[in-house]
C-alpha positions in Angstrom: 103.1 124.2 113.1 106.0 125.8 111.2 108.1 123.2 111.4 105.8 121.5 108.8 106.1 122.2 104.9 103.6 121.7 101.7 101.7 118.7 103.1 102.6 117.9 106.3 106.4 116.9 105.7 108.7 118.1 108.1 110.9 120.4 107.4 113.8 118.9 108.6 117.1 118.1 106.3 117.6 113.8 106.1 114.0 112.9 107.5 111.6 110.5 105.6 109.3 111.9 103.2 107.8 111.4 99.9 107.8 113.8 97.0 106.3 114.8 94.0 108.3 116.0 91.3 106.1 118.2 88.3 107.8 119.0 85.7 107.4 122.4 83.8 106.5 121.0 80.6 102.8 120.3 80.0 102.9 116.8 79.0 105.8 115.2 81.3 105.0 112.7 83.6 104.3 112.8 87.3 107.0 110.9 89.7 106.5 109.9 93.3 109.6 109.0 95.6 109.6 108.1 98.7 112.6 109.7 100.1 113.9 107.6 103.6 116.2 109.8 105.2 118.9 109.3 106.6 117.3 107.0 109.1 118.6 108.3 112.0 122.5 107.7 110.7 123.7 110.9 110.1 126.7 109.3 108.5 124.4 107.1 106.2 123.4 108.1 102.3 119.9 108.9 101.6 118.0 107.1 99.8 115.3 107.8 97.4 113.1 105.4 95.7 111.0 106.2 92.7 107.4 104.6 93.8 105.0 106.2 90.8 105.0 107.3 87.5 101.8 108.7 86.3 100.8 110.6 82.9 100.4 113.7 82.9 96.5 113.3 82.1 96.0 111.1 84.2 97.9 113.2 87.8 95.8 116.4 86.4 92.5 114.1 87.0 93.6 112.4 90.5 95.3 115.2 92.0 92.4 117.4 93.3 90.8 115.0 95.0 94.1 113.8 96.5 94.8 117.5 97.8 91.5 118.2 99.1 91.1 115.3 101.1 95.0 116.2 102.6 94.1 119.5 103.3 90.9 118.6 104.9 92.6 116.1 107.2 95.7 118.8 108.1 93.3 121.5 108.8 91.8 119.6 111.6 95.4 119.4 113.0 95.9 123.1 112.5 98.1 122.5 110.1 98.4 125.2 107.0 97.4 123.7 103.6 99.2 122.2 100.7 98.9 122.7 96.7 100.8 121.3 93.5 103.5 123.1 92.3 106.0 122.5 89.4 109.2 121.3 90.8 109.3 119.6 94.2 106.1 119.3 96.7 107.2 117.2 99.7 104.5 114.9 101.7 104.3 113.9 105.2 105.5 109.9 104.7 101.8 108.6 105.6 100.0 110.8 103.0 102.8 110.0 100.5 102.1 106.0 101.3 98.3 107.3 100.5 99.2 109.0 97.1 100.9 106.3 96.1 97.8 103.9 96.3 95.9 106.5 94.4 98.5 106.5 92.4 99.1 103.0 91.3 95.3 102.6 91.0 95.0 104.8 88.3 98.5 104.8 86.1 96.8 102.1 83.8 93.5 103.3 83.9 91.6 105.0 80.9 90.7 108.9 82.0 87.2 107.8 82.5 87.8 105.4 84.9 89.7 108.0 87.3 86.7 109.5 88.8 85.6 106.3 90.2 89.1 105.6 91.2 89.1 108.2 93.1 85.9 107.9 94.6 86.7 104.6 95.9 90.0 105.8 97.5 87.7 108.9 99.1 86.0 106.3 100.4 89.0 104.3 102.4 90.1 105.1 105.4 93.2 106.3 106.1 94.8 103.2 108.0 93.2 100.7 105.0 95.3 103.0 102.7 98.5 102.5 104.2 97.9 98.6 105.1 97.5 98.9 100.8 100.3 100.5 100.5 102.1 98.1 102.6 101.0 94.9 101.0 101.8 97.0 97.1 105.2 98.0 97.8 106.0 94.5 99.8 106.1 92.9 96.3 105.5 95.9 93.6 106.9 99.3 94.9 109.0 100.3 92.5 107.2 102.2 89.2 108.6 99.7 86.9 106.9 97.6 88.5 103.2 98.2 87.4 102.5 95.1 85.8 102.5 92.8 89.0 100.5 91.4 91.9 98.9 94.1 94.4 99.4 96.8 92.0 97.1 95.3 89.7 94.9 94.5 92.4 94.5 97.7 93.2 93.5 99.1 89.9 90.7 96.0 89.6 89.6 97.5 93.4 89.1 100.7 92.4 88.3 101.2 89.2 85.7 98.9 89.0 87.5 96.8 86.2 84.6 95.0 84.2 86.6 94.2 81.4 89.1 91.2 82.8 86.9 88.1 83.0 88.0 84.3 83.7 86.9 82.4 80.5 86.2 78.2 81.1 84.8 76.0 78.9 81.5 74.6 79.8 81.8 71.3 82.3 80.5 68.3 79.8 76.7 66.9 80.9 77.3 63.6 82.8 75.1 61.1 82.2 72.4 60.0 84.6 73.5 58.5 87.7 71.6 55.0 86.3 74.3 54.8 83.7 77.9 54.0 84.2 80.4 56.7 84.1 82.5 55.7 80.6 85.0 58.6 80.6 87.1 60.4 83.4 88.5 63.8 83.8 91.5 63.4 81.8 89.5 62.4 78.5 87.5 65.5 78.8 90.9 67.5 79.3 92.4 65.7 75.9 89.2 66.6 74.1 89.9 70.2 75.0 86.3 69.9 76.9 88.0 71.8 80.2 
């Protein structure tokens, strides 16, 4: 379809679409924005919203994955493919919703860690992606916002975080069921037992 540009976004002026703005230099980061249109309201201002910032390092070891599985899925709609290029590559709005999950999974993520990130987003489908997407930028959409709710969810999903663990204090021995019970919760809270 001709009407369609870089990866799947339409081509045309004031309809919603996300972006993806690389810059020239080498080690500048990566921004997402989801770019809403005008929403059908000619006479309304478009808005854009920056969704993702990403490290350089870190886009250069998401990215391929990200573009082959968007090529592979435009293909089979006859569509031509997409690649990254500095400046301005537009998405069609439900792959952008997908590259933003990949996205926010892996901008606090060690390098190592984004293979596995990005096998585990392979592995979604594409309709779990955007229900992800959803439920992140519901409460955390914005790229300042990287520190909250879903968006660290999503990082613990994929990346197969083994480092965050609940610590408690071991639970006290109670004393056999014969024998009266002499203390009560609070006392082992005071003692700094719980």
């Amino acid at each position: 379809m001709s009407d369609l540009i870089d990866f799947g976004a339409p081509s045309k002026f004031g309809s919603h679409h996300f972006f993806v703005e690389i810059p020239v230099g080498p080690r500048d980061a990566i921004s997402i924005l989801e770019d809403f249109g005008f929403e059908g309201d000619v006479n309304q201002r478009e808005k854009t919203e920056l969704r993702a910032l990403v490290a350089r390092e870190l886009w250069t070891r998401i990215r391929d994955d990200a573009r082959r599985d968007f090529n592979l899925r435009l293909k089979e709609k006859k569509h031509k493919p997409g690649s990254w290029n500095a400046g301005k590559t537009k998405l069609d709005r439900f792959l952008g919703k997908e590259l933003c999950v990949l996205a926010w999974a892996a901008e606090h993520a060690s390098p190592d860690e984004c293979p596995i990130i990005c096998q585990k987003w392979l592995a979604l489908r594409p309709e779990e992606r955007w229900w992800l997407y959803a439920k992140t930028a519901a409460g955390a959409g914005k790229a300042d916002q990287g520190q909250r709710g879903w968006r660290k969810a999503l990082y613990c999903a994929l990346s197969d975080a083994t480092g965050i663990t609940l610590r408690r204090k071991a639970i006290p021995k109670l004393k056999s069921s014969a024998e009266p019970i002499e203390s009560t919760l609070f006392d082992f809270i005071e003692k700094g037992e719980i």
